[in-house]
DRENLUM-249748 format. One record per residue (C-alpha): x, y, z; residue in one letter. Coordinates in steps of 0.5 Angstrom, whole numbers, plus 500, padded with zeros to 3 digits. Layout:
N
XYZA/...
This chain:
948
500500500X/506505502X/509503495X/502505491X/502512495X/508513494X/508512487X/502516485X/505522490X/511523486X/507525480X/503530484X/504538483X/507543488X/499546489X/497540492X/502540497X/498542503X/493537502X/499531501X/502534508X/494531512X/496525509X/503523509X/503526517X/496522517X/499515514X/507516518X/504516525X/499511523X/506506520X/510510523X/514510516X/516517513X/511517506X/516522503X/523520505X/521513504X/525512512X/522511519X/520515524X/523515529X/517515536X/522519539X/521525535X/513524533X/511529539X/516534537X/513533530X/505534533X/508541536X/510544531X/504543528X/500545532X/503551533X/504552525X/497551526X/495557531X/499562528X/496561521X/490563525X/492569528X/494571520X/487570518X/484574524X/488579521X/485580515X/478580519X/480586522X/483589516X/476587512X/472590519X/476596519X/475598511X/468596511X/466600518X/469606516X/466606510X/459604513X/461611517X/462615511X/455614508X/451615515X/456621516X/453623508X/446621509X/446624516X/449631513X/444631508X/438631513X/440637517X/435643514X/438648510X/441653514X/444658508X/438663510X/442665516X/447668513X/443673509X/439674516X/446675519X/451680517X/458679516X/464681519X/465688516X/458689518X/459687525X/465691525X/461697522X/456696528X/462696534X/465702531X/459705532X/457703539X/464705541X/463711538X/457712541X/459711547X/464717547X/459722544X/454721550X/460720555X/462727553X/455730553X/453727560X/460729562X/460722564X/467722564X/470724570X/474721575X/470717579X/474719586X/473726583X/465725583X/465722589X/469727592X/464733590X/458732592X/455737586X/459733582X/455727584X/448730584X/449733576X/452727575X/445722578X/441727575X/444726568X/443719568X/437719571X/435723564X/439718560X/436713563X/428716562X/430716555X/433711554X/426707557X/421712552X/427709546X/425703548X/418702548X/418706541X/422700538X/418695542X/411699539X/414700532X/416692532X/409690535X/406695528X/410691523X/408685525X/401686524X/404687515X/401694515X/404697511X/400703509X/404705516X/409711515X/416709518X/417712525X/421718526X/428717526X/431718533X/435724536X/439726540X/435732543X/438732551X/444737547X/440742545X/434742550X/435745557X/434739563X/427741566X/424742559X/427734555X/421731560X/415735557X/417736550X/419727550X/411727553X/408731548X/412727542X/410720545X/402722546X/402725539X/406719536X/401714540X/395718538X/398717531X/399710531X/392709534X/389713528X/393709523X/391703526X/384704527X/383707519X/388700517X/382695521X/376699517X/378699512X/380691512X/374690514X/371693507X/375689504X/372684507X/366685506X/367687499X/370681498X/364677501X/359680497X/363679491X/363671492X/356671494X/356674486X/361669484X/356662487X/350666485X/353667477X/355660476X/348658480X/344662474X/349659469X/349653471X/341654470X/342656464X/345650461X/340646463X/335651460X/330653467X/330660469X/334663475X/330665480X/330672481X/333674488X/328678492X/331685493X/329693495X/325695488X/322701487X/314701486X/315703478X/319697478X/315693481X/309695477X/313694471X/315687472X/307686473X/305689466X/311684464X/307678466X/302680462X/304681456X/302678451X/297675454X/290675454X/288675461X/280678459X/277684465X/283681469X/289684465X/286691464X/292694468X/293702467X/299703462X/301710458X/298709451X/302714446X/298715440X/298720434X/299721427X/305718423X/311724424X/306727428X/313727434X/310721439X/317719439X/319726441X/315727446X/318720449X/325722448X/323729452X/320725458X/326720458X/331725458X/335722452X/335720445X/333713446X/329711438X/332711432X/329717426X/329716418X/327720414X/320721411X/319713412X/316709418X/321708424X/316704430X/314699427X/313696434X/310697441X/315699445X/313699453X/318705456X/318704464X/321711467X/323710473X/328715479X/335712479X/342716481X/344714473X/341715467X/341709465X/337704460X/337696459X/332692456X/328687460X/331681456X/339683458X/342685462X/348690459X/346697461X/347703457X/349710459X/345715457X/351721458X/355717452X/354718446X/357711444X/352707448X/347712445X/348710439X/348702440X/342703444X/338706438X/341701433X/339695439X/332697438X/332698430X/334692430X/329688435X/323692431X/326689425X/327682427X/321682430X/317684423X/316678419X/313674413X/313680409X/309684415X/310692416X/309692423X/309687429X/304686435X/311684438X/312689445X/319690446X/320692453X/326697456X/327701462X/330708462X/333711470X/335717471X/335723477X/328727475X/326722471X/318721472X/315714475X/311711469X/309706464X/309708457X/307704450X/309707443X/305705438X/307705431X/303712428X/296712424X/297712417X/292714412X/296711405X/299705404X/306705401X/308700396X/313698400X/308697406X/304690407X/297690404X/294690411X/299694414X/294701416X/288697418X/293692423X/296700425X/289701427X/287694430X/294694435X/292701437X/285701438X/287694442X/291698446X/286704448X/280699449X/283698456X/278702460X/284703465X/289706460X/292712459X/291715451X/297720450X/293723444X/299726440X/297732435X/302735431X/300743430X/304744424X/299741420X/291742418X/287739424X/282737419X/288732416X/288728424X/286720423X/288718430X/283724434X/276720431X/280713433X/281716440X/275719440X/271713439X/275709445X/274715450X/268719448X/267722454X/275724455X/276721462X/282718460X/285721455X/290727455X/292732448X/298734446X/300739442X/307739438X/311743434X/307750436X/314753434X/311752427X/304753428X/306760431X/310762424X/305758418X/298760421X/295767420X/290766426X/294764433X/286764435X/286757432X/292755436X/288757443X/281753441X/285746440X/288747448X/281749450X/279743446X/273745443X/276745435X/277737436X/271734437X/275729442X/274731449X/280730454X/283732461X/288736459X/291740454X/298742453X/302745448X/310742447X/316743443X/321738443X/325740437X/328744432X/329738426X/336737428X/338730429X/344732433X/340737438X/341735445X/336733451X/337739455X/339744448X/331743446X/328743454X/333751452X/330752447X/323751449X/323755455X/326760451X/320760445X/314759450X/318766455X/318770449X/311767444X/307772443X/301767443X/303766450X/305772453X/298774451X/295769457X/293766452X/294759454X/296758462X/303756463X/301749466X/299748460X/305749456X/312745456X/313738457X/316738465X/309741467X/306734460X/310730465X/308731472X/301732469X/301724465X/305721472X/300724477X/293721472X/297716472X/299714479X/292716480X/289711475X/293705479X/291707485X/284707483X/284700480X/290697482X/284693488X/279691483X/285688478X/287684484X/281681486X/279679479X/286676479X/284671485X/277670483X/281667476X/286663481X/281660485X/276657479X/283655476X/286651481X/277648482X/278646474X/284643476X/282639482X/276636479X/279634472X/286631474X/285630481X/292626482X/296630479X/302635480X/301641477X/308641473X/308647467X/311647461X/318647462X/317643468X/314638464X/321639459X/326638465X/322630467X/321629459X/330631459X/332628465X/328620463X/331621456X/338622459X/337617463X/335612457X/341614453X/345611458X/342605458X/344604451X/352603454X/348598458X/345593454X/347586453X/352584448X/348578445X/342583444X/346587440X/348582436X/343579435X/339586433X/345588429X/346581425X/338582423X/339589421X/345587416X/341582413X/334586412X/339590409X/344586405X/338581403X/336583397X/343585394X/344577396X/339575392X/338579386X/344581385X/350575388X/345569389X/340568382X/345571377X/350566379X/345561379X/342563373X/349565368X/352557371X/345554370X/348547374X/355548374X/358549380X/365551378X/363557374X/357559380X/363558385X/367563380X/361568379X/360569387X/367570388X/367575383X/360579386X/362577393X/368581392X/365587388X/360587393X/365587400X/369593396X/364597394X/357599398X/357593403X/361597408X/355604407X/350599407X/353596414X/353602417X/346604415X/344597418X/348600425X/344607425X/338603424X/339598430X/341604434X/334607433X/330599434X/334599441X/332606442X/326605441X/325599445X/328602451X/323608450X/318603450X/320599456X/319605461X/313604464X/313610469X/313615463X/309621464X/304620456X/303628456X/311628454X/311622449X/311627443X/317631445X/321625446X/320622440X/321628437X/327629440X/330622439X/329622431X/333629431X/339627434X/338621430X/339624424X/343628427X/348623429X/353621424X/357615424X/365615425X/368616418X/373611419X/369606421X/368604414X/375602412X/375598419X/369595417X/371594409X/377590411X/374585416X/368584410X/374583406X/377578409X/371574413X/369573405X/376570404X/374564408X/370559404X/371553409X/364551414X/368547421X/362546425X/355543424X/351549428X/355553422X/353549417X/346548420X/345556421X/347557413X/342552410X/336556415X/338563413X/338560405X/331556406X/328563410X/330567404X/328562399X/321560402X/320568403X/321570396X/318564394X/312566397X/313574394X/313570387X/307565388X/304572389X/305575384X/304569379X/296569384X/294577382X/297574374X/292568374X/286571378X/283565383X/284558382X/279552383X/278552390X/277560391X/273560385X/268554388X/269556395X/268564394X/265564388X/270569385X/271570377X/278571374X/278578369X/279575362X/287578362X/288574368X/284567364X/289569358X/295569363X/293562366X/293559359X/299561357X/302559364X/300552363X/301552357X/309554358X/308549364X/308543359X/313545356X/318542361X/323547361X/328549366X/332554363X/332562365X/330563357X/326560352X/329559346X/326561339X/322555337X/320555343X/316562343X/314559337X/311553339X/307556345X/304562342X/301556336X/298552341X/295558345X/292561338X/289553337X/286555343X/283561341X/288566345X/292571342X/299573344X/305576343X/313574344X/314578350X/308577353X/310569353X/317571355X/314575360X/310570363X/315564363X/321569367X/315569374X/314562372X/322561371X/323564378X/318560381X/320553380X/327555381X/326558388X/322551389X/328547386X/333551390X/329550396X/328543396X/336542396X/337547400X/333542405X/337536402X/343539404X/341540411X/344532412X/350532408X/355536413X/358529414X/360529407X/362535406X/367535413X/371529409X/371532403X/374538406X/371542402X/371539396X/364537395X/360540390X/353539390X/352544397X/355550394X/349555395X/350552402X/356555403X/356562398X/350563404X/355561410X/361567407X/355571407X/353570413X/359570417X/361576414X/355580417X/357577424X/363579423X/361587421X/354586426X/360584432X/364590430X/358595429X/357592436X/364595438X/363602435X/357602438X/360601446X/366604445X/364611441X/357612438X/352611444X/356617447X/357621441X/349619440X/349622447X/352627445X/347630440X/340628444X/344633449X/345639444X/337638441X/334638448X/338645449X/336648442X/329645444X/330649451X/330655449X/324654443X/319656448X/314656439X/317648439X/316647446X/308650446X/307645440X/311639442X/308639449X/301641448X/293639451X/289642457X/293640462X/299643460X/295650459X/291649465X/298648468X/301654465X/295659466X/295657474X/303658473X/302666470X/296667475X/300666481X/306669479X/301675476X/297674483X/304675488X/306681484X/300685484X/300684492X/308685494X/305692489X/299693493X/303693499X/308697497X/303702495X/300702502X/306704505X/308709501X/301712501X/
């Protein structure tokens, strides 16, 4: 054994020699022969041997420890490294202190200036002198204690300065004036007088501060509440906005209003409506002749140019009810809007007059002259009388060209309308510049008001008239009123121009007051001076005017309540369990469940729409498959079944590439409308009063709605590729395409047998059993379609000899025809038996999927099967990709335009009247109006009370 080890460790490399050492020192004890020198150990020298090895062993340790601890020391240190890193940069940054802290210059500066400091107040306090020579001298040591007494006194007031002035600071005024600097007045001043002269300083200062305090505290607290006040208006603007958009009304804030205001607003509720006795509230009608200066005397009682003016040609062609009212500024604002016009600016002068042009001329037409439509505005201003005016168009006695047929009658029917209210006010207007005898409106107002209780003249342009008349008499007896056969309360004589359009308020009011000092007519005493001027016109109309109110105003609220009364009777008896829900009520419920509806669209079940989707594409593609894939086909291979399958590859393709895809997409708007209409009619809880405005607006946003212009070329490369595929795998497919291809069949087959029925007449059974007769064409169609039965023919087309043969035998029979009467006759016969031939295999066919499975495709004799399966497959291809388009982007741009026609419907106040109609509504809609009317009438009365 030592002779192998041996053998085998000569051969062993210098690397192994540690291991080499275990086993030889191993296998010597053992033996106790030396494995290397090949020599016995000697015993006596095996624990000398043993000891050196155990302490080789021990010092190989101690070298290992020490490459521990020098990977200990490397690693820790390191370790501390990062932590010392990450814990320095936790620490805050301290770099704002060093722009907070001044550097070593500035703190130089600074000692340098308190010890030069220290010398200036050492040598005014005279505080430098020896101590043993100040405790010596008892003189010296009082002026010494005295002095600093003072400093330290002034010292203290400097102190709590600073310490007022830093607690000023703090408060971020900045508005505060900075503190006076301090001096030094202990040099200048005597000692008894420092402390005086500190105090008043210091109570100034104080009061001062005080005073800028109290004014900075103010005015934060204006501030504030005018910033509160401005973010009530901010909530309350996106409240009205938002209101707005859903197309309801704001509700109007109840506030301080002035009793014209609130009169007007009553009028307001009344326009328009024909409310009977019980609308009949006092107003100012201003009537007259055309260019007889009706729109002057207006302007003259607002203080300001506010109606356009043209030259010779009619300019109010429309009522417009001005309501005047006191006001800190002139101002004027239409009733529908809410930007305000300065009356003192030229500029908003001018948009006002070209604003109301414009209203009067949307407001007329269909060829209309003039409108019943009233424009309503509000003109405020210092002075300004309180009433309510209505400017009609003038009385013409001509008709232009350029005016409507009816429009002189309509100016007399509209002003007569106005003047018939007994409780109006007819401001008759009469140009004095002009004969009395050429007056239309006079007669008119005379018929309205014979006794004259409620009508007042006046007479304008009596500049003109005092120039063109040669006996001023006249002009005295029209202003007693006894030239005009009409009778009035008042009588006043005006001029409101001098026929210059740039002429202002205040220069014609001059101008007015000027001519009636120094008239002639006038100055005789003639006329009396209430008489005369439009300030005393104004008082006069406002003091009739609020007098008609007063004495009216109970009467018209209680005929108001009798009304609300037998509304709400009628209402109770008729729809006894029903809200009552207005107009636009009813709007806002029919919107919410339309909404609620479209989003139900979303929601609808996958296979529901497939199954939709899948038979709106065959309705639609139905009759192109048949007439023009399917029948062509048959006919042209006439039982060849490579050149049919080679003719509706062809078709197929032509068809997928062009209209399948336009065809698909019309086939998905119409699936959309079905499923619309089928969750409009599943909702059970519907109010049937707002069904029309629904349907209304469904079928518009459908039109609306268009589909994705992409979703055509996504569309027609899928078709493409399902038509690519010519390979039925499984039964329910196969089965599925030889149900759709005998459904069509037998549906086109029944449509030919019944066309051939309306050719023939009645046959046998129904001529015995209802005892009908065929006419003698329809005798003459069924001989010839016997007759071409016989001949057993399955061709589309009848050869030559064959027509002939035909029309020989119907001749033999007594019945005579033409060629294409026969040729038209076989081809409905021809369909007819091919239809019932291609039923019958396709009906053979249902059984032959095993066949045609191990042919793999192969078999031939079903290959109508298979044509329907391409087509089929397709339209589930498209009915699944409609179904995403749909899901994904449709409904919701379908949504979108259901929302866009409901806003349009919302501010169409004609379209809702037609849409949502019937006397429910109306009944709703009067009690609506006469409460509203009802409120306001007796907030007005209560008002007036108060005032009284």
């Amino acid at each position: 054994m030592s002779r192998i080890l041996h053998s085998r460790l000569r051969f062993t490399s210098k690397r192994t020699w540690p291991a080499v050492d275990k086993r030889a020192v191993a296998f010597s004890v053992w033996t106790g022969r030396s494995l290397l020198l090949h020599k016995p150990i000697d015993p006596i020298n095996i624990p000398r041997r043993r000891y050196g090895m155990l302490v080789a062993r021990a010092v190989r340790g101690v070298l290992k420890i020490r490459y521990l601890l020098l990977g200990g020391a490397v690693g820790g240190g390191m370790t501390l490294n990062k932590k010392y890193t990450e814990w320095k940069d936790g620490l805050p940054d301290m770099g704002w202190l060093n722009d907070l802290l001044p550097d070593n210059e500035q703190w130089n500066n600074f000692a340098t200036t308190l010890i030069s400091a220290k010398d200036k107040i050492s040598d005014q306090l005279q505080i430098g002198v020896p101590l043993t020579l100040s405790l010596s001298d008892p003189r010296l040591r009082d002026a010494g204690l005295a002095r600093a007494a003072e400093v330290r006194e002034w010292l203290a007031q400097r102190y709590e300065d600073a310490v007022a002035a830093a607690a000023v600071n703090n408060n971020n005024i900045s508005s505060i004036e900075p503190a006076p600097k301090i001096v030094n007045n202990l040099q200048s001043r005597p000692a008894p007088m420092v402390a005086s002269a500190q105090s008043e300083d210091n109570a100034a200062y104080e009061k001062r501060v005080h005073a800028l305090q109290e004014e900075i505290l103010s005015l934060q607290a204006r501030y504030q509440r005018e910033l509160q006040r401005l973010e009530q208006e901010n909530r309350e603007l996106r409240q009205q906005n938002m209101l707005l958009r859903q197309g309801r009304q704001p509700s109007t804030k109840k506030m301080k209003r002035s009793l014209i205001d609130m009169y007007s607003s009553v009028l307001d509720e009344l326009a328009g409506w024909e409310a009977g006795e019980a609308g009949r509230l006092p107003r100012v009608v201003v009537v007259g002749d055309q260019s007889a200066g009706k729109t002057s005397v207006l302007e003259m009682l607002a203080q300001a140019r506010i109606f356009p003016r043209g030259a010779g040609e009619m300019c109010t062609r429309a009522p417009v009810k001005v309501t005047l009212s006191e006001g800190p500024y002139h101002v004027a604002q239409f009733r529908d809007s809410s930007r305000e016009f300065d009356l003192n600016k030229e500029s908003d002068l001018a948009d006002l007059r070209k604003e109301v042009e414009m209203r009067m001329r949307a407001s007329v037409r269909g060829g209309r002259t003039v409108s019943a439509e009233q424009i309503a505005m509000s003109v405020k201003g210092p002075g300004l009388p309180r009433m309510v005016l209505v400017d009609l168009p003038g009385v013409i006695s001509t008709q232009t060209v350029d005016m409507a047929a009816d429009t002189r009658e309509a100016i007399k029917q509209m002003t007569k309308q106005y003047m018939d209210n007994p409780n109006a006010i007819i401001l008759c207007i009469q140009d004095g510049s002009v004969d009395a005898e050429r007056s239309n409106v006079t007669d008119l107002v005379a018929s309205c008001d014979p006794q004259g209780k409620r009508t007042i003249f006046v007479l304008t342009k009596v500049d003109l008239a005092e120039e063109n008349l040669a006996n001023p008499n006249r002009i005295r007896r029209i202003l007693e009123g006894k030239l005009f056969p009409m009778k009035a309360l008042g009588y006043y004589a005006v001029v409101t121009g001098r026929s210059r359009k740039d002429d202002s308020i205040q220069n014609i009011r001059d101008y007015e007051e000027r001519y009636f000092r120094s008239s002639k007519l006038f100055k005789d005493g003639l006329v009396s001076a209430a008489q005369v001027t439009t300030r005393n016109l104004a008082l006069g109309v406002a003091e009739c005017f609020w007098r008609m109110v007063r004495d009216s105003v109970e009467q018209q609220a209680d005929a108001f309540k009798a009304m609300r009364f037998n509304l709400e009777t009628e209402w109770k008896n008729t729809f006894p369990r029903q809200r009552e829900l207005d107009r636009d009520e009813l709007f806002e419920r029919a919107r919410a469940e339309l909404l609620d509806q479209s989003a139900e669209l979303s929601a609808v079940a996958a296979a529901n729409w497939e199954a939709r989707l899948t038979g709106a594409l065959w309705d639609a593609a139905a009759p192109k498959v048949l007439d023009q894939i399917y029948l062509p086909a048959a006919a042209q291979a006439h039982a060849d079944v490579d050149k049919f399958n080679t003719t509706v590859d062809i078709k197929l393709r032509e068809w997928a590439e062009g209209d399948l895809a336009a065809v698909s997409v019309a086939a998905g708007r119409e699936a959309l409308r079905a499923e619309f209409a089928a969750l409009l009619s599943r909702a059970g809880d519907t109010d049937p009063v707002y069904e029309p405005l629904k349907r209304a607006a469904v079928e518009e946003a459908l039109a609306r709605h268009q589909w994705e212009d992409r979703a055509q070329d996504v569309l027609r490369v899928l078709q493409l590729n399902a038509l690519q595929d010519r390979m039925v795998r499984s039964r329910a497919d196969w089965d599925a395409a030889v149900a759709l291809m005998d459904s069509a069949l037998k549906e086109r087959l029944s449509a030919t047998s019944e066309q051939l029925h309306e050719l023939t007449g009645p046959g046998f059974r129904e001529r015995w059993l209802y005892w009908r007769t065929p006419t003698a064409e329809q005798a003459r169609r069924s001989t010839t379609l016997a007759e071409l039965e016989r001949l057993g023919v399955t061709r589309p087309q009848l050869t030559y000899d064959e027509v002939v043969a035909a029309r020989d035998n119907l001749r033999r029979r007594g019945v005579e025809v033409d060629n294409d009467y026969i040729r038209e006759t076989w081809r409905t016969v021809y369909m007819r038996n091919f239809l019932s031939r291609a039923q019958n295999r396709a009906r053979d066919c249902r059984k032959s999927f095993y066949l045609y499975s191990q042919q793999n495709g192969a078999e031939k004799e079903c290959c109508e099967v298979v044509m329907f399966w391409r087509v089929q497959s397709t339209l589930r291809t498209t009915a699944n990709a409609l179904r995403q388009q749909i899901a994904n982007r449709e409904a919701a741009r379908l949504d979108r335009d259901l929302r866009e026609v409901l806003d349009e419907m919302a501010a169409d106040s004609e379209l809702k009247k037609k849409l949502l109609c019937g006397r429910r509504v109306e009944l709703a809609e009067e009690l609506k109006r006469v409460r509203q009317v009802q409120e306001k009438l007796e907030e007005f009365i209560e008002a007036l009370n108060k005032e009284k």
